[in-house]
N, C-alpha and C positions, 0 to 999 in steps of 0.2 A: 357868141356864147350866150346860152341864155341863163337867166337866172335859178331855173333847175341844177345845172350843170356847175354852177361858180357855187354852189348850195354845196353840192354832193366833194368837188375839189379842198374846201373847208374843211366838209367835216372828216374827211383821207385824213386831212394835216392834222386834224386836232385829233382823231382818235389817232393816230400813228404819235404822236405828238406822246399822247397819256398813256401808249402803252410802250414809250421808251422812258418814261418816269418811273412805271410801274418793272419795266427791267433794271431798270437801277436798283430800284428797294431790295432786287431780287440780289444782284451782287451783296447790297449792304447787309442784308440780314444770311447771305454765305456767311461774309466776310466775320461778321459779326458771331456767329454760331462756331466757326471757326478757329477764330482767336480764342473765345471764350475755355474750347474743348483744351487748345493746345496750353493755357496757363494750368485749365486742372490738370492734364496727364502726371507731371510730377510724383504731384500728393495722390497718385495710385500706389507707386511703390511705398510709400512710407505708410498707408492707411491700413487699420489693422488685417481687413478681407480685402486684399487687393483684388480680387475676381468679382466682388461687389462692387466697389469703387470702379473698377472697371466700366461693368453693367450701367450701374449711374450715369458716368460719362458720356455712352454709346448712347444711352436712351435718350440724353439732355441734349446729345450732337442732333441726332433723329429728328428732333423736335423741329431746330434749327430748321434742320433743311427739310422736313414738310412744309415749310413755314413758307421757305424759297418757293415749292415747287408750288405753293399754292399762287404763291404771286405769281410766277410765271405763266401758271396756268392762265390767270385773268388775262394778262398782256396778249396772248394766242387769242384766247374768245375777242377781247378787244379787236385785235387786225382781221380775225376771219369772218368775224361778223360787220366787219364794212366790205370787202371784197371776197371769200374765198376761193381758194383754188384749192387743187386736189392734195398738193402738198401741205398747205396752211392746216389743213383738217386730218389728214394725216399726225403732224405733229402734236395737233393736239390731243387726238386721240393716243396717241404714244404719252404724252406728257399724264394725260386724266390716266390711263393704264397703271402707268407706275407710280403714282399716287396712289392709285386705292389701292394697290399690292403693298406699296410702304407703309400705308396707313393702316392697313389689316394687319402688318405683322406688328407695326410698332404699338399699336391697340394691344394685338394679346400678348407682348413681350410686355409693354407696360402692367395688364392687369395677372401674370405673371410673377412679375417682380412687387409690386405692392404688397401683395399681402406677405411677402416673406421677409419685406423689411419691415413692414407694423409687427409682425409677431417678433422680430430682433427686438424691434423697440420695447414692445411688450417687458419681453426678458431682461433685457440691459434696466428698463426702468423696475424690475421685483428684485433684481438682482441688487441693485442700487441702494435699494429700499431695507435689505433684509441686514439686520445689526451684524457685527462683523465680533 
């Protein structure tokens, strides 16, 4: 074996290595985006707009797991950029896909929803404001 070759074996390990760290983060920050979504559901029902409160939630989930699929994403560049095969690039292009679809929709649902909660806030803060 030459030294080329005990070179290239190395670096297999260590990138395959970094890009099962970087699937881990992916679980944790599921897991993590997750948990978070399921302590808010609750306080949907009890919140004055629940269809708002809603919305909030979904967006704050969304975020979450853009978040996963962005690390996933890396972990795939990571493996198919030491070997790929037709598969490995396959998936990632499946992964980058629905990412920039998730990310387009959760962009304009986001810029969507902002301005209709600044102008709530607007309101609730003149309303707040105005002698009783």
């Amino acid at each position: 074996m030459d030294i080329l070759q005990l070179f290239e074996e190395n670096f297999r390990f260590f990138a395959s290595f970094v890009a099962l760290l970087i699937e881990g983060s992916v679980v944790m920050i599921a897991t993590i985006g997750t948990v978070q979504a399921l302590i808010r559901v609750p306080g949907i029902f009890s919140a004055p707009e629940p269809l708002v409160a809603a919305k909030a939630l979904w967006l704050s989930f969304a975020v979450w797991i853009l978040l996963a699929l962005e690390f996933a994403l890396a972990a795939d560049i990571i493996r198919s950029a030491v070997s790929p095969t037709w598969d490995e690039i396959g998936k990632l292009a499946a992964i980058a896909g629905i990412r920039t679809v998730l990310n387009w929709f959760l962009t304009k649902d986001l810029e969507d929803f902002r301005p209709k909660s600044e102008a709530r806030e607007r309101h609730e803060a003149r309303k707040a404001a105005e002698p009783e």
